[in-house]
C-alpha positions as CSV (number, residue, x, y, z in Angstrom):
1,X,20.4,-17.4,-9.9
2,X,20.5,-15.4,-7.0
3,X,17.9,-14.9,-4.2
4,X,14.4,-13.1,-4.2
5,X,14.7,-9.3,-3.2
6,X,13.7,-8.6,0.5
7,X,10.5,-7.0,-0.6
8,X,9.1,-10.4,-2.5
9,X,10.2,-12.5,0.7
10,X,8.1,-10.3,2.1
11,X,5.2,-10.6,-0.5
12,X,5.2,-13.9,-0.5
13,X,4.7,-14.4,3.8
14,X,2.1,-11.7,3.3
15,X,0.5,-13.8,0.2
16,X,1.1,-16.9,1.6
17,X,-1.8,-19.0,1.0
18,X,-3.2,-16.8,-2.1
19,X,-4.3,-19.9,-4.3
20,X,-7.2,-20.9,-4.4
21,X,-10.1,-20.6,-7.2
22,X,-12.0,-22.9,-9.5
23,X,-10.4,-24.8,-12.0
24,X,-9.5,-25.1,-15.4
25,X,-8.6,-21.9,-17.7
26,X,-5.2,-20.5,-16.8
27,X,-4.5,-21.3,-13.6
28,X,-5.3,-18.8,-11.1
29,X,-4.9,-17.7,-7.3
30,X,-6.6,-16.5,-4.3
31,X,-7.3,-17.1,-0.8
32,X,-5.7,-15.3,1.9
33,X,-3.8,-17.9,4.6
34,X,-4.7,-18.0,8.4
35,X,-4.4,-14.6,10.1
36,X,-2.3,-14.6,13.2
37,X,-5.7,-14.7,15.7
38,X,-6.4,-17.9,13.4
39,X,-3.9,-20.0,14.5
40,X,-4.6,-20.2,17.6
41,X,-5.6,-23.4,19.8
42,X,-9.4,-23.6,19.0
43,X,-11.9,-24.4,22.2
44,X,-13.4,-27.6,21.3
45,X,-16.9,-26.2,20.5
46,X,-17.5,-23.2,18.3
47,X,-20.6,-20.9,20.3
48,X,-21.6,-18.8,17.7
49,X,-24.6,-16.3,17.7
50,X,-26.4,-14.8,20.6
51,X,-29.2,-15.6,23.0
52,X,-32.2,-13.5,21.2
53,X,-31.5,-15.6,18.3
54,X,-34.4,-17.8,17.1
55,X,-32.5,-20.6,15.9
56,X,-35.1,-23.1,14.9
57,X,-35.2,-24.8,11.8
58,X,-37.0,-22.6,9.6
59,X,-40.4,-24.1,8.1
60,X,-38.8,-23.6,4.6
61,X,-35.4,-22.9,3.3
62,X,-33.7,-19.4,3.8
63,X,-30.7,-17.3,2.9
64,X,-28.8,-17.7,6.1
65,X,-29.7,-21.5,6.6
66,X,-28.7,-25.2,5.3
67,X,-28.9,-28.5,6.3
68,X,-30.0,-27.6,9.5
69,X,-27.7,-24.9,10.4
70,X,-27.9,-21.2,10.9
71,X,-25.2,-18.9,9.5
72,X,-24.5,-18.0,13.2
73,X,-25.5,-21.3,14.8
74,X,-23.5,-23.0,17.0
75,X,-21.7,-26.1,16.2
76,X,-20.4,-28.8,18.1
77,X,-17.0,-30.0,17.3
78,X,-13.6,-31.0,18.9
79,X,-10.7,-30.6,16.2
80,X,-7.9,-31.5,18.1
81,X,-7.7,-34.6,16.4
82,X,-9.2,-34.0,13.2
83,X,-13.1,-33.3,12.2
84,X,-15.2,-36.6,11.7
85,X,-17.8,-37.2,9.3
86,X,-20.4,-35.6,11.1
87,X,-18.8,-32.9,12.1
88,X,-17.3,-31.9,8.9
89,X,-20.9,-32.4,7.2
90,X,-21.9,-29.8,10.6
91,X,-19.3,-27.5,9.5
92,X,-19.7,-27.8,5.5
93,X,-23.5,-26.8,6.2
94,X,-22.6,-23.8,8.1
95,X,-20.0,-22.5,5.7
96,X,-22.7,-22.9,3.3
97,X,-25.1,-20.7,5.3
98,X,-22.6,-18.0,6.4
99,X,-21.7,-18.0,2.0
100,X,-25.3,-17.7,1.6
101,X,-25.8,-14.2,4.3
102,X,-22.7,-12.8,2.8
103,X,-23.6,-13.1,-0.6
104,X,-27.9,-12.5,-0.4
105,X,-27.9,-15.8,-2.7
106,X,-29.5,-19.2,-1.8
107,X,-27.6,-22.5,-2.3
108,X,-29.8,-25.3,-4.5
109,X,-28.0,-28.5,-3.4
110,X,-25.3,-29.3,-1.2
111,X,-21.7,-29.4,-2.4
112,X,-19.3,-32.7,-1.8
113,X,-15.7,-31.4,-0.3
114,X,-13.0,-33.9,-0.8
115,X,-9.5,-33.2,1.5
116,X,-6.1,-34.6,0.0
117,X,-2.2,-33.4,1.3
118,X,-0.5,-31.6,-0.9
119,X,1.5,-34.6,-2.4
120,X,-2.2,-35.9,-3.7
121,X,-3.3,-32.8,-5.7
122,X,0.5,-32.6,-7.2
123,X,0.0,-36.2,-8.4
124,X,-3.7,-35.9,-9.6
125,X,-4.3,-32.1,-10.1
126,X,-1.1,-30.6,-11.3
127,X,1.4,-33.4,-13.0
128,X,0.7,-31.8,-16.3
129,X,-1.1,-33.3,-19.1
130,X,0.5,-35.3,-21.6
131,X,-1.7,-34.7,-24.2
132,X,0.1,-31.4,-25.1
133,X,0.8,-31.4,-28.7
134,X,4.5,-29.9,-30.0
135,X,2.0,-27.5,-31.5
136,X,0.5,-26.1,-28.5
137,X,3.4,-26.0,-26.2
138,X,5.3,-24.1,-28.9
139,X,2.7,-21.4,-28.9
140,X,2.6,-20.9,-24.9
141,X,6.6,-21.0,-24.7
142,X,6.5,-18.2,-27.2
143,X,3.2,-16.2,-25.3
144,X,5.5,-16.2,-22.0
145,X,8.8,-15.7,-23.5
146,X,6.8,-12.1,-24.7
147,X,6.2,-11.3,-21.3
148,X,9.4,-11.8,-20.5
149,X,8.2,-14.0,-17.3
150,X,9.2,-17.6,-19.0
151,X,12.4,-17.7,-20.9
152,X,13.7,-20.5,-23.7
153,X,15.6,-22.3,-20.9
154,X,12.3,-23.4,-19.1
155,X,8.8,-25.1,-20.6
156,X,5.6,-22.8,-19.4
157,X,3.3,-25.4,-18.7
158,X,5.9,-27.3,-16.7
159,X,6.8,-24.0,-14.7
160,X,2.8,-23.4,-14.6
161,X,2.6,-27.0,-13.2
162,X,5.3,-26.2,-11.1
163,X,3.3,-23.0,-9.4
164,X,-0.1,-25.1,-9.3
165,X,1.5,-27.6,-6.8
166,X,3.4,-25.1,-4.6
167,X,0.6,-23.3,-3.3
168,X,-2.9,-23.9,-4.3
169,X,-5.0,-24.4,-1.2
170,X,-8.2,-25.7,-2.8
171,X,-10.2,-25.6,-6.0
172,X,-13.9,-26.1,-7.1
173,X,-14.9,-28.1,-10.1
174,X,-17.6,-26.9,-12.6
175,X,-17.3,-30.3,-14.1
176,X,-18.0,-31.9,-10.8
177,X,-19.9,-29.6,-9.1
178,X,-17.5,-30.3,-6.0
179,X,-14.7,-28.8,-4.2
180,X,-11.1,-30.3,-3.6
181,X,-9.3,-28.3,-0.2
182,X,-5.5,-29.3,-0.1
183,X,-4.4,-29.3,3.3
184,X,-0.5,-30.2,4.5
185,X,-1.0,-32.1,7.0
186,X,-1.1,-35.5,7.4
187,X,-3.4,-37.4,7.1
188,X,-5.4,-34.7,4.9
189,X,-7.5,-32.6,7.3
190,X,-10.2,-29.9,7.0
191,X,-8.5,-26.9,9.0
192,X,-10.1,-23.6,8.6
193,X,-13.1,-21.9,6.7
194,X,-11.6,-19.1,5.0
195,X,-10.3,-21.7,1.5
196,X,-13.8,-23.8,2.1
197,X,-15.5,-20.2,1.8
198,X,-14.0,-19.2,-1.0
199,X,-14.8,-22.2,-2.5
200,X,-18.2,-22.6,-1.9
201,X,-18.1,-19.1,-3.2
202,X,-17.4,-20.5,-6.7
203,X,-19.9,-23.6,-6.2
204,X,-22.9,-20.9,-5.4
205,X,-21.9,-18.9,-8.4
206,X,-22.1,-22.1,-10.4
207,X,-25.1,-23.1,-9.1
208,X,-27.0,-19.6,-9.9
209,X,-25.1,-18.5,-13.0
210,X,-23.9,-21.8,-14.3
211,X,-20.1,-21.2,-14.6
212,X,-19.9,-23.7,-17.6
213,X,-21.4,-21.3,-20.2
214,X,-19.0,-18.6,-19.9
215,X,-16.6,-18.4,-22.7
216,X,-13.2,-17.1,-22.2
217,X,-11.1,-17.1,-25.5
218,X,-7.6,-14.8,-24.8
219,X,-6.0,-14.7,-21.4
220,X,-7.2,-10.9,-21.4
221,X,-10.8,-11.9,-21.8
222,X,-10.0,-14.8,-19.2
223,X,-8.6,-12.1,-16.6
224,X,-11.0,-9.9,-17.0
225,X,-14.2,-12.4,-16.6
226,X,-12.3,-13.4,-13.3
227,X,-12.0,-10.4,-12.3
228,X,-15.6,-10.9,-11.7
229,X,-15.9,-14.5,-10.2
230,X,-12.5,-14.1,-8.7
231,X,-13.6,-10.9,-6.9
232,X,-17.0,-11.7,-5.8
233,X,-15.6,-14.9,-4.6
234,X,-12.3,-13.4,-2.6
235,X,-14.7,-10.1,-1.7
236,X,-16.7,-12.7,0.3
237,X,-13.7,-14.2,1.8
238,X,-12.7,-10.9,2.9
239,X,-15.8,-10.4,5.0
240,X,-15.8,-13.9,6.2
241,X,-12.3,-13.1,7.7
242,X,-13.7,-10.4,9.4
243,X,-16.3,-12.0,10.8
244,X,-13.8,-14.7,11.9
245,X,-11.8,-12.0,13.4
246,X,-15.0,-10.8,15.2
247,X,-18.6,-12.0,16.0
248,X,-17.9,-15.2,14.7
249,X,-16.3,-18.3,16.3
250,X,-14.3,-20.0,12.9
251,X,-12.3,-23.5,13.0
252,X,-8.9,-22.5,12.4
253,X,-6.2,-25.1,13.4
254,X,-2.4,-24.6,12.3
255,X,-1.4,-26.0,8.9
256,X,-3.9,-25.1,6.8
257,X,-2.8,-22.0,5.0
258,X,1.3,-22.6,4.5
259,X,1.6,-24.1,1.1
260,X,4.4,-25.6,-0.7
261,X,8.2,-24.5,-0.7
262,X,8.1,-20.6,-2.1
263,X,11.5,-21.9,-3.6
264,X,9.2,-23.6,-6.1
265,X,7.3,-20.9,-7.4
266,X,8.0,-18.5,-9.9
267,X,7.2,-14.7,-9.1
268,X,6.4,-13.6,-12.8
269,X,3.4,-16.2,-13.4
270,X,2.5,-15.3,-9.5
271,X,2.0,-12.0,-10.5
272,X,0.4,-12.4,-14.1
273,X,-2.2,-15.1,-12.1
274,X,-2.9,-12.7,-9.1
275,X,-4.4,-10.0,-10.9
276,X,-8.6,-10.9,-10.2
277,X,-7.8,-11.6,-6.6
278,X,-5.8,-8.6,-5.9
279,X,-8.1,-6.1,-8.5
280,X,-11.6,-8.2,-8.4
281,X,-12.4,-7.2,-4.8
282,X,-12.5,-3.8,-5.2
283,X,-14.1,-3.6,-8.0
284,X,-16.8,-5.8,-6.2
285,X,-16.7,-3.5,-3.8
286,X,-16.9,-0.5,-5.8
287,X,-20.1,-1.7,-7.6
288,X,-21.9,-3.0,-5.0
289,X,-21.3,0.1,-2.7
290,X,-23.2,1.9,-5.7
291,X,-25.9,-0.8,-7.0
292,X,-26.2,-3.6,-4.0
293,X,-25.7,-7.4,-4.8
294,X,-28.4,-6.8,-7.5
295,X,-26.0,-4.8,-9.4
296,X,-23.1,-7.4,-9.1
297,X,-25.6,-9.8,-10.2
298,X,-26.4,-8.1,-13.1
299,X,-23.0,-8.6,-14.2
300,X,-23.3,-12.1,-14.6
301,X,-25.1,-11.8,-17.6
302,X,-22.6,-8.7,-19.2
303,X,-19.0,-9.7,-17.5
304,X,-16.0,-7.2,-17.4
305,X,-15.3,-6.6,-21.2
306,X,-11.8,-6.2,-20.2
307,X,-9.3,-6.0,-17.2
308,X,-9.0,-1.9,-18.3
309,X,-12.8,-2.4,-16.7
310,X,-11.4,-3.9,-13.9
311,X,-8.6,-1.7,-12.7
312,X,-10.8,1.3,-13.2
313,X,-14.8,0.1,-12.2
314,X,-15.5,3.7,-13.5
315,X,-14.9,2.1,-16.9
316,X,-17.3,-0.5,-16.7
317,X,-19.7,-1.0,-19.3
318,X,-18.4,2.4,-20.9
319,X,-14.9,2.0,-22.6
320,X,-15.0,-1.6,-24.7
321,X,-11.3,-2.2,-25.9
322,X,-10.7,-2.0,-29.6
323,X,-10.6,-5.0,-31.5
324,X,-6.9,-5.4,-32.9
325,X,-6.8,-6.7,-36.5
326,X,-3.7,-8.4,-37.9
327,X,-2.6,-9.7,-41.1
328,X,0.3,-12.4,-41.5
329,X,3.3,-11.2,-43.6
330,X,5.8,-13.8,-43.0
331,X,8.2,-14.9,-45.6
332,X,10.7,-18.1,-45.8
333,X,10.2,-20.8,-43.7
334,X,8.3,-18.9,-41.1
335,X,4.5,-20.5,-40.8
336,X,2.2,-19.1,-38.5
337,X,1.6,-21.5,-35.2
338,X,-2.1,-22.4,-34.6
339,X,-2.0,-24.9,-31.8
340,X,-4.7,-27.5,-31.3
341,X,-6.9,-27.1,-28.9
342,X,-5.7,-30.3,-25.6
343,X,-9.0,-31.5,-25.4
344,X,-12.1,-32.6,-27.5
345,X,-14.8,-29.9,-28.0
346,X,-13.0,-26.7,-27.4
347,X,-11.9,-24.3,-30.0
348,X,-8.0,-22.5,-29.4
349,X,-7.7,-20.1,-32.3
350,X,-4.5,-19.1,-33.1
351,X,-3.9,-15.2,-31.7
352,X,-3.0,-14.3,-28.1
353,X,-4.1,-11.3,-26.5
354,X,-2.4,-10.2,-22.9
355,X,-5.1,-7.0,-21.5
356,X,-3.3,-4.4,-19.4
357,X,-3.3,-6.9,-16.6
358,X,-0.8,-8.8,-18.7
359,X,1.3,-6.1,-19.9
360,X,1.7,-4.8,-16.0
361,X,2.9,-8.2,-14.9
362,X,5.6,-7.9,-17.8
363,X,6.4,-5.0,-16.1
364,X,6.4,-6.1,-12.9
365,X,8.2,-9.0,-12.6
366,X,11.0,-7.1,-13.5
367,X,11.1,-6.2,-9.4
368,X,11.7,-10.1,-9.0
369,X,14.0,-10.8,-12.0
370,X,16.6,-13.1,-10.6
371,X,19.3,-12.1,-13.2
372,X,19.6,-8.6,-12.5
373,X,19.2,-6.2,-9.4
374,X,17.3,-2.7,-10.6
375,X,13.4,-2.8,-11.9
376,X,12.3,-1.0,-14.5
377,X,11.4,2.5,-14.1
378,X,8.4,2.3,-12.2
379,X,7.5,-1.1,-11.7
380,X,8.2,-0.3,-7.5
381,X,4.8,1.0,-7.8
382,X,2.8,-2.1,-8.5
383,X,3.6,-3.1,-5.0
384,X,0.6,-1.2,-2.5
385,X,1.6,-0.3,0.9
386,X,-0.1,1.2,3.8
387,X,1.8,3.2,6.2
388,X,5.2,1.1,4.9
389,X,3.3,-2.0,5.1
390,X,2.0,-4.2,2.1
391,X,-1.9,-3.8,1.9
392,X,-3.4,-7.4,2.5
393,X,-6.6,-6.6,0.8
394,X,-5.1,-5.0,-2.1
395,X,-1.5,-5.8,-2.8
396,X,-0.7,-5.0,-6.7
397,X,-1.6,-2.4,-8.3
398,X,-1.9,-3.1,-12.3
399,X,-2.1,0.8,-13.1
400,X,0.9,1.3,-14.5
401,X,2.2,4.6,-16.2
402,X,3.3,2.4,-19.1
403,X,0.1,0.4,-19.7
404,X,-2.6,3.1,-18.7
405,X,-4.2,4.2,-21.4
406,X,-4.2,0.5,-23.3
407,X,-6.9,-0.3,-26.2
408,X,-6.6,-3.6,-27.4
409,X,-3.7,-6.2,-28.4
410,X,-3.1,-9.2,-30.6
411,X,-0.4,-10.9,-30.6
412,X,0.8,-13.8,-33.9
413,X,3.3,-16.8,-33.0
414,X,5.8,-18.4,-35.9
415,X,7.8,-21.1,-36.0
416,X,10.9,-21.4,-38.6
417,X,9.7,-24.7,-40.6
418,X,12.8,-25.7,-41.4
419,X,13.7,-26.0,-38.2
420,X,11.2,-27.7,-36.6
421,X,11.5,-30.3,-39.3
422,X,15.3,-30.7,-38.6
423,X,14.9,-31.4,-35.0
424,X,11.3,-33.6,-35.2
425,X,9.6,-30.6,-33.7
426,X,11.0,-31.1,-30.5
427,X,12.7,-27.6,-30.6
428,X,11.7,-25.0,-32.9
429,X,12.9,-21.5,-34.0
430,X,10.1,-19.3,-32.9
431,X,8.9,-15.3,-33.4
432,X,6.0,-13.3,-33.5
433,X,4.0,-10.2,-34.0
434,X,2.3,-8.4,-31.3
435,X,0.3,-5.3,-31.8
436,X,-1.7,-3.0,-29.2
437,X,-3.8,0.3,-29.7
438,X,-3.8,3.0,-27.2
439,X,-6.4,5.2,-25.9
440,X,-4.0,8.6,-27.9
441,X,-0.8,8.8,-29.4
442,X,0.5,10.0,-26.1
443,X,0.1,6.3,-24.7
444,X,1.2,4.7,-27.6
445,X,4.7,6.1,-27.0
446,X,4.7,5.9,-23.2
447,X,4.2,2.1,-24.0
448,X,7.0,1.8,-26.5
449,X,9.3,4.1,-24.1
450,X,8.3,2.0,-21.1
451,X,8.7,-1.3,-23.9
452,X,12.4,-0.1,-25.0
453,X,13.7,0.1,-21.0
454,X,12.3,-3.3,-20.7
455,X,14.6,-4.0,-23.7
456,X,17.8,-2.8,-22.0
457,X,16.4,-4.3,-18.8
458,X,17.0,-7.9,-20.0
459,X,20.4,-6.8,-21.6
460,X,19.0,-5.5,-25.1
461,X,21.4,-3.0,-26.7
462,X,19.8,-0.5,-29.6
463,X,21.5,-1.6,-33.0
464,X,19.5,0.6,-35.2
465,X,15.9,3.2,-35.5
466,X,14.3,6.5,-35.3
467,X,11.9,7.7,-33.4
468,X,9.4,5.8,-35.0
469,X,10.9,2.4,-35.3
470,X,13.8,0.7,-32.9
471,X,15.6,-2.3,-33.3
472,X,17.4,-3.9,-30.5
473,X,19.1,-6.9,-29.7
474,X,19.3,-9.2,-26.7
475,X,22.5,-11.4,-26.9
476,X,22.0,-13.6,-23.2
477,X,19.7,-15.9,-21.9
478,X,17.0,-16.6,-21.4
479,X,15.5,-13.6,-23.6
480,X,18.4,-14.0,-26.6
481,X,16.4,-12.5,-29.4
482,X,16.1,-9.6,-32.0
483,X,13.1,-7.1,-31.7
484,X,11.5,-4.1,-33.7
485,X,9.1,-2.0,-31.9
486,X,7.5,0.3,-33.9
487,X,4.9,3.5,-33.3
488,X,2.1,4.6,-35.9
489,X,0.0,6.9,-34.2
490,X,-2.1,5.2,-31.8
491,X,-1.0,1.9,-32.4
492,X,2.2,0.1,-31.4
493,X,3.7,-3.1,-33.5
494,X,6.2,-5.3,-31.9
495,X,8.0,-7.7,-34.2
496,X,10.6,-10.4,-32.6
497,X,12.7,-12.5,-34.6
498,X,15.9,-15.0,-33.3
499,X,17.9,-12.6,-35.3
500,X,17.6,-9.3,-36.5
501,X,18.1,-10.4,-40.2
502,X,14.4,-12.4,-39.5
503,X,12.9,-9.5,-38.8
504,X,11.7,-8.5,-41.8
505,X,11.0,-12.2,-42.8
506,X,8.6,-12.5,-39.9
507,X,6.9,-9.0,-41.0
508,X,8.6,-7.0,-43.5
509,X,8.4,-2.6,-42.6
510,X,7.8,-3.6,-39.0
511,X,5.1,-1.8,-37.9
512,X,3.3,-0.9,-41.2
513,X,-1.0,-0.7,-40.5
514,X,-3.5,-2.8,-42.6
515,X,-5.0,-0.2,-45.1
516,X,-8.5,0.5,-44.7
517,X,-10.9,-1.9,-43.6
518,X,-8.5,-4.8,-43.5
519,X,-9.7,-7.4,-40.5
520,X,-7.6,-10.0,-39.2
521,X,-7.4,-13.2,-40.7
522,X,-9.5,-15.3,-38.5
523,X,-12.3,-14.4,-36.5
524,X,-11.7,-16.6,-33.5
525,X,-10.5,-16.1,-30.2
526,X,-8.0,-17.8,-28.3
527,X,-9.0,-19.7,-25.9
528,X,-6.7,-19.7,-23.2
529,X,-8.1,-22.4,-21.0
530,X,-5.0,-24.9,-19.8
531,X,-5.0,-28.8,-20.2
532,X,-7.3,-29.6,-17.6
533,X,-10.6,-28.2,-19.6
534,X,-12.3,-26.5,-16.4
535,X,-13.7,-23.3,-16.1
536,X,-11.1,-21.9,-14.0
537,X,-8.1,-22.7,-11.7
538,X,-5.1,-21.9,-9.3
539,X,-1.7,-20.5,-9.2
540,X,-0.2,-20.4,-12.8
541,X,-1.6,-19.8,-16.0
542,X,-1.8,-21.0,-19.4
């Protein structure tokens, strides 16, 4: 496996530090590291605000204000050996109140932070769960062996493990109403604001909106909803940091934003994860330049339908994707894969669905593949720059000429039941059936066009098809597999088999439509939530 292209060394010093959200779902990423000014020496007290300031405790509580502290309050600390109890709780309330005149929303109880080293939250927080049934890692091998970002030589929720202990920074709780910061240094210290802002981000969303009762079934619906509390939360951080870089003294001490080994972490679920915390912001942005807070508040109550919504905030509330319907048509000893759900009380129907979001980072990772050299046509231009320069606040852009224009997708997983019985289920023969719908025809094939170079990117040769159906055939790892990728109009119908004799097992006349008002075959979503049954998470994704 040969090394990362100069331009992804360079992403990943630029993004160094990206991971932080709340937990549970698939796992996500998101605060910026320390800027250069933040690292360094602090003076040992931090002088904030000015001298017409009235900074006396206010005779009731107010945005700006907790625990005793103003948002631009000065506070009394010397971190050169670590903050103590005190002056964490000093620093904690302050965070709070600067949250609180960023975001125009009032806190209702204080938040506990916990601080463990890195070695702590890989033990505790991302070790994996062992209540993964055969069932359920089968059908999230196969979901990122279709992205081509997880091939059949790796497990996907190891590798998603993997990313989760390499570089989150910090993660808040739903469950717990509390926020866990990872620091590296040792012992475990609290050592700057910009993660515990982003955090406490999350914990004031929770407290006003009640993160909890938001369900997010597919990992499209997932992205997209995050897109939302991903993008207030990191907008937020993004004025913090200018604050921090400006009028406001910040506690910044060296350590705090260098995660794990970049060795350990796998560029392809980076970039499928990143997507809310790279897109979110400006969407924020976009809305509130138009509506204030009030109209990002609104959204609370009708979230991003999809990420289509979230690339374009134009689209918002105006262009709801198409739902996808899907029959099964398997044959032989193919049996559709419906994986239970890891923990008691959720629902995980058995369809995928990926958003545009998804299909980019399929795309994209082919700028980090580390088995061949060229991209894809047009994946370079997912990466933003700025005068030659990656842009910080915006790095990926998920508009690609291949997925603009997407509708809706589904996506079916089956195993081969024979053998899954001849190996215990410990290995199993797997394919599926993934359909999307396109805004126009005209999409529909500059998806399959874009689909069929990613094809011959990862060594697929053309054995056989038209114009309206091709059938190619990937020989090497870690993508060995037969596929059929067929166009009908609007919609596009991708069927993968190990061989290309399964094809027509899995779904005989590849890409043939349901006939009139045929639905799919359950009415359920996915629910792409990982192991740990939160409401949202860190680098990775399930």
């Amino acid at each position: 496996m040969r090394t990362l292209p100069a331009l992804l060394v360079t992403l990943l010093v630029v993004l160094a530090g990206c991971s932080t959200g709340f937990t549970g779902g698939p796992l996500g990423g998101g605060s910026q590291g320390p800027s250069a000014a933040d690292e360094a020496t602090p003076t040992p007290t931090s002088t904030s605000g000015g001298t017409d300031f009235d900074f006396a405790d206010p005779d009731e509580d107010r945005l700006g204000w907790e625990d005793g502290y103003w948002y631009n309050e000065s506070v009394a600390y010397n971190a050169s050996d670590g903050l103590n109890e005190s002056e964490r709780r000093a620093l904690v309330a302050r965070s709070m109140a600067r949250v609180e005149h960023l975001r125009e929303l009032e806190f209702r109880q204080r938040v506990p932070i916990r601080v463990v080293n890195r070695s702590t939250y890989r033990e505790q927080y991302a070790s994996g769960d062992a209540n993964y049934t055969t069932t359920f890692r089968t059908f999230d091998n196969a979901k990122f062996e279709s992205l081509f970002l997880i091939g059949e030589d790796q497990d996907s929720l190891n590798v998603q493990n993997q990313n989760r202990g390499a570089n989150v920074l910090g993660f808040y709780s739903p469950r717990n109403g509390s926020i866990v910061v990872v620091s590296e240094s040792t012992p475990p210290e609290l050592r700057n604001e910009l993660t515990l802002g982003h955090e406490l981000t999350h914990a004031l969303q929770d407290q006003v909106y009640n993160l909890s009762n938001y369900t997010r079934p597919t990992r499209e619906t997932y992205s997209a909803y995050n897109g939302l509390f991903e993008g207030d939360s990191h907008y937020i951080e993004q004025q913090y940091r200018q604050r921090c870089d400006g009028e406001w003294n910040c506690l910044s001490l060296p350590g705090q934003g260098s995660p794990g080994d970049s060795s350990d972490i796998h560029f392809g679920v980076y970039l499928l994860n990143f997507f809310p915390y790279s897109d979110g912001p400006p969407f924020v942005e976009h809305h509130r330049d138009r509506g204030g807070w009030a109209a990002i508040d609104a959204m609370y109550d009708d979230p991003p339908a999809s990420t289509e919504q979230v690339i374009y905030p134009e689209k918002y509330g105006e262009d709801r994707p198409t739902n996808v319907t899907l029959t099964d048509q398997q044959t032989g000893d193919w049996e559709r894969v419906r994986p239970e759900s890891p923990r008691e009380g959720q629902v995980r129907p058995a369809y995928a669905s990926f958003g545009q979001s998804g299909m980019s980072a399929m795309f994209a990772y082919t700028i980090a593949d580390p088995y061949n050299r060229s991209a894809v046509e047009g994946a370079r231009e997912f990466v933003n720059r700025e005068g030659g320069q990656v842009d910080r606040r915006d790095p990926f852009d998920y508009d690609l000429r291949w997925t603009s224009g997407w509708d809706g997708d589904r996506m079916h997983v089956y195993r081969n039941a024979t053998a899954a019985a001849a190996t215990d289920g410990s290995t199993n023969e797997t394919a599926y059936v993934w359909r999307s719908t396109w805004d126009s025809p005209a999409d529909a094939r500059e998806f399959a066009r874009g689909y069929r170079l990613l094809l011959e990117h990862w060594g697929g040769d053309r054995v056989s098809g038209d114009r309206v159906e091709y059938v190619y055939r990937i020989d090497r790892q870690p993508f060995a597999d037969a596929f059929r990728v067929s166009v009908n109009g609007d919609t596009v119908t991708i069927v993968n088999a190990p061989t290309v004799a399964g094809l027509d097992e899995v779904r005989s006349g590849g890409g043939s439509l349901p006939s009139g008002n045929a639905t799919a075959d359950d009415g359920t979503a996915d629910d792409d939530t990982d192991s740990s049954g939160e409401t949202a998470a860190a680098m990775g994704g399930a």
